[in-house]
N, C-alpha and C positions, 0 to 999 in steps of 0.2 A: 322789807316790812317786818315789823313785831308783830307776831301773831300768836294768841291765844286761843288754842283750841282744846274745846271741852268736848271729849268725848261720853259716854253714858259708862258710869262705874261698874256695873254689871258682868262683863268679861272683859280678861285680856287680851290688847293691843298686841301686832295681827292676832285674831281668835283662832283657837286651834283647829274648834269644830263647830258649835251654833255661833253667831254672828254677825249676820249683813253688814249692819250699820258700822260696827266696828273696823271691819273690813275694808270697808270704804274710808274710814276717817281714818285706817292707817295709811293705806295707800295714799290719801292727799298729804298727810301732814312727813312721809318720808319721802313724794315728791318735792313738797314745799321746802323742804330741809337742804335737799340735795340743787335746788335751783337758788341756795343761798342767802333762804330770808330766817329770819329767829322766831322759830316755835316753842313757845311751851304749849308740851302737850300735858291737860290732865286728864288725868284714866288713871286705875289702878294699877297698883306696885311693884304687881306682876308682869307688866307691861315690857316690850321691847321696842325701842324708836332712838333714831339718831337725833331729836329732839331734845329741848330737857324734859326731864318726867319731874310732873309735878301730884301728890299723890295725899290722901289722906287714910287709906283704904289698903294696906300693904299688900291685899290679897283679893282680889274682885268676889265681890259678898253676893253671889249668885245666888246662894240659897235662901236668902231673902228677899229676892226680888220681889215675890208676892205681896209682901206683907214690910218692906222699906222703904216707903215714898218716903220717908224723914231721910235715908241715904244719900237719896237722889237732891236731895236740898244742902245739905251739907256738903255734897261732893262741889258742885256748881258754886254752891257759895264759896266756897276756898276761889275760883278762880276769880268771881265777878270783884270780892274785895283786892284784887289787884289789878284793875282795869286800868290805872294810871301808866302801868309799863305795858301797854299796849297801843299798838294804833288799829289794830283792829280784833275784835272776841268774834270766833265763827263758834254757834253752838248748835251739838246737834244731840243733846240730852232733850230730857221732858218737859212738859207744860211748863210745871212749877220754875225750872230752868229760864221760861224763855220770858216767863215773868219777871224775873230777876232781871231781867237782861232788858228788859224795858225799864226798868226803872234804874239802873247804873248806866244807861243811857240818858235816861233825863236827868241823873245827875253829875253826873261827869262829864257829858259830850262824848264819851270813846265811841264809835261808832260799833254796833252790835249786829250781825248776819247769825239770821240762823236757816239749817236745810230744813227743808219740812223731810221727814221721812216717811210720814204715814198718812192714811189716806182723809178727807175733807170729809169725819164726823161731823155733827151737830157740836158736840163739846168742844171742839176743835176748832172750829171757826166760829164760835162763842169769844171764848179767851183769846186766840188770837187777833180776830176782829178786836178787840178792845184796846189789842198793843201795838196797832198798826201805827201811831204816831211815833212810838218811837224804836220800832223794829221795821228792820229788813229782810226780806227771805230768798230763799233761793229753791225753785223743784227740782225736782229729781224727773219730771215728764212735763207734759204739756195737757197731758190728761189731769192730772195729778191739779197742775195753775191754776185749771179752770173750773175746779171745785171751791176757789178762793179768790173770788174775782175782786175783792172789797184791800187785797192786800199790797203791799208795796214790795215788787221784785228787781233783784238787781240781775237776774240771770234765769233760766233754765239751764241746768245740766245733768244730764243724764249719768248712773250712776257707771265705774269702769271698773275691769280689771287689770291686773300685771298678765299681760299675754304670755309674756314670757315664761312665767310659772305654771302656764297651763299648757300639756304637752300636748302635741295633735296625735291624732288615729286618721289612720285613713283607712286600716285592715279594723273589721268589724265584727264581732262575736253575733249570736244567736238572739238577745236580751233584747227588751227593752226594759227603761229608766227611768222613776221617779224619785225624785230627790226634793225633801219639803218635810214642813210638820205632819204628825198623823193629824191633820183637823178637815173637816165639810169645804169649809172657804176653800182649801188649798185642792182638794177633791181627792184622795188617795183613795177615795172608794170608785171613782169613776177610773181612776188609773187601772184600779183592778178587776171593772168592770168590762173595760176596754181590752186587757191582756188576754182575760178569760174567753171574748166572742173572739178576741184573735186566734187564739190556741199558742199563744208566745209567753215565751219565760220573762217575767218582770220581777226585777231589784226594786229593792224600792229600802233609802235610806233617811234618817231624820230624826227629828227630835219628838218625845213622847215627855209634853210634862203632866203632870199631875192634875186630877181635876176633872172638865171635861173633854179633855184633850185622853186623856187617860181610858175613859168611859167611851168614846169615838173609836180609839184604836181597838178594845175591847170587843165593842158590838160589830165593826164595817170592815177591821182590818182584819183581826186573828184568825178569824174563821175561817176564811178564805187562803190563808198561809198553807201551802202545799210544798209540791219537789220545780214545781213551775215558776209558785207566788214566795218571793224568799222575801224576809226583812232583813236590814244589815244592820239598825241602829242608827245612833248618832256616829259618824264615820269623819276622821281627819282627815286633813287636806289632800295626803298620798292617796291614799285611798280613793276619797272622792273622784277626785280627775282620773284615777285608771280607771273607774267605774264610766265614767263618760266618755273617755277617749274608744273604747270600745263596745259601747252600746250602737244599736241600730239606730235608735231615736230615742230622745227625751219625751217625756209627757208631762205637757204643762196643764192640764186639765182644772186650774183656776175657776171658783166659782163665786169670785167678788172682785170689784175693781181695783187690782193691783196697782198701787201708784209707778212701780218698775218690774223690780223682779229678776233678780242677777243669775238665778240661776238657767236663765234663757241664755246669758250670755257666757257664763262658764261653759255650757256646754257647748255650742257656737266654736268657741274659742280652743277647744278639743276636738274640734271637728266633725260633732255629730250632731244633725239637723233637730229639732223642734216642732213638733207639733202641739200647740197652745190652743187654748179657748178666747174669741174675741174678748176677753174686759180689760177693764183699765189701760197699760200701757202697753199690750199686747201690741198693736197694729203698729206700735214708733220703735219698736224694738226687731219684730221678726218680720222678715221680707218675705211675702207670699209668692213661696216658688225657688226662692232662692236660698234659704238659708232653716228654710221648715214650711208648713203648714198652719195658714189662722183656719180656722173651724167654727162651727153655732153650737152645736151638741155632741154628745156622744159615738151616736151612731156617724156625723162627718168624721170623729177622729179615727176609727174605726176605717171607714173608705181612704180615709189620706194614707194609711200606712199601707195600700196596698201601692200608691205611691212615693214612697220613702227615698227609693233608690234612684229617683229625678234629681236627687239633692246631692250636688257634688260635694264632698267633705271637708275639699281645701277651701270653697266658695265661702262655707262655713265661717271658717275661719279668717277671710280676706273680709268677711262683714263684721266681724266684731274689733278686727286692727285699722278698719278704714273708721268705724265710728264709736268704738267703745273704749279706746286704748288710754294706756295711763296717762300719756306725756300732755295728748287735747285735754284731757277731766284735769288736771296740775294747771295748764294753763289759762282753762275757762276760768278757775277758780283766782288767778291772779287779778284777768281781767276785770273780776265781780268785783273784789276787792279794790282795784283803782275806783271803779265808778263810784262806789261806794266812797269811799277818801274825796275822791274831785267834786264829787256835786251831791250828794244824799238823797239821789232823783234816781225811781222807778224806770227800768226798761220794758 
């Protein structure tokens, strides 16, 4: 297949250090390459992929992500006026993007897929709802679908990593791990709120932007920083996995419905168990017993860690290659794509 995939201009293809979404669209678009179909990929310039790169951006314009939603239309428009040399555009940029992408669908026929990444605002299923004639989607959960009942899907698929780049632990240091923005939603105060009735040393790395994100880590994080409470920052890839592969546990301590959430499964995938908060796609991701702990509050994550060491660490790791792994997420995505091409019908 021809396949045009637009990534969000933001950062470089794989990203070094913040990233999800990018993450994930490299990992498909240099499986899609390597199973022998023709990607162009656009993202910025900076970008690595055995794709072709296609770019307007020679340098991912981060620091005005705040204040560039005009970026973010330009980047996509470059792609969508070349819809002709495609048989299929998967897009997993913004709104404005995916508006686009309805309407180069009603006027060209090229069929248009895009993932949903984020979670079933009001705004969100506003505009989307509007483009359901002539867009298709795809979730990343099942949690995530059901916030968008009104929409035309050609798949769920849950988002994966390269297992392979993630090295296992099975020997475990003293720590525990939080790894997430400093913001409420993601709870890095309850992380720390959790370490402290533990009496255990927590890492805790991430991204601190400016703003309220800024003013959060200020008032709930810093204070609290001791010889026990470390911060590490925004941490590269090396780094990251040694941090996981020898932590005791991850702390998912999530305080909004996360439509997935990969850093369940990096850690998983290093071999160290999870203990999460029930929301969003918590329950389709981590196996209660086998791979971490689901929880209601605080004080359950708290009691789970006094059962941590129930959680064998290879087990860990045999759950994220029986259902996270690159090669199934590469081939879900092919299959979406026939369905897509053969009939333009909802699964």
């Amino acid at each position: 297949m021809r396949i045009g995939m637009i990534a969000p201009p933001w950062f470089p293809l794989p990203p070094q250090r913040y990233g999800g979404i990018e993450f994930v669209v490299s990992l498909l678009t240099e499986g899609l390459v390597a199973r022998g179909h023709d990607v162009t990929l656009f993202a910025s310039g900076d970008s690595e992929t055995q794709a072709r790169l296609s770019y307007i951006f020679s340098r991912a314009p981060f620091e005005q992500i705040e204040k560039g939603a005009h970026l973010e239309v330009m980047h996509s428009l470059e792609a969508y006026k070349r819809a002709a040399e495609f048989d299929v555009i998967h897009d997993h940029d913004g709104l404005a993007s995916r508006a686009m992408g309805a309407l180069v669908h009603e006027l060209t026929g090229t069929p248009v897929v895009a993932t949903l990444h984020g979670p079933a605002d009001a705004i969100t299923q506003e505009l989307l709802g509007s483009l359901r004639a002539d867009l298709q989607f795809i979730a990343i959960s099942e949690y995530q679908r059901q916030g968008f009942p009104d929409l035309r899907f050609v798949g769920t698929i849950p988002n994966a990593i390269d297992v392979e780049h993630m090295p296992f632990g099975a020997v475990k240091d003293d720590y525990l791990l939080y790894i997430g923005r400093m913001t409420a939603d993601k709870g890095a105060h309850t992380a720390i709120d959790v370490a402290r009735r533990l009496g255990q040393r927590l890492i805790m790395a991430g991204k601190v932007n400016e703003g309220p994100e800024r003013e959060f880590f200020a008032a709930e994080v810093e204070p609290y920083l001791s010889d026990k409470i470390h911060f590490r920052g925004e941490v590269d890839h090396q780094t990251k996995v040694e941090l996981y592969k020898r932590a005791r546990c991850t702390l998912f301590p999530i305080q909004w419905p996360e439509p997935f959430g990969l850093v369940m499964i990096e850690s998983l995938a290093c071999g160290t168990p999870v203990i999460a908060m029930r929301q969003g796609s918590v329950p389709e991701v981590i196996e209660d017993g086998r791979s971490g702990f689901i929880v209601e509050t605080a004080d359950e994550m708290v009691e789970a860690f006094a059962r941590i060491d129930e959680i064998d660490p290879a087990e860990c790791r045999r759950a994220v290659e029986e259902r996270f792994g690159s090669e199934a997420f590469v081939a879900a995505h092919e299959a979406a794509y026939e369905r897509l091409l053969a009939s333009g019908s909802s699964v």
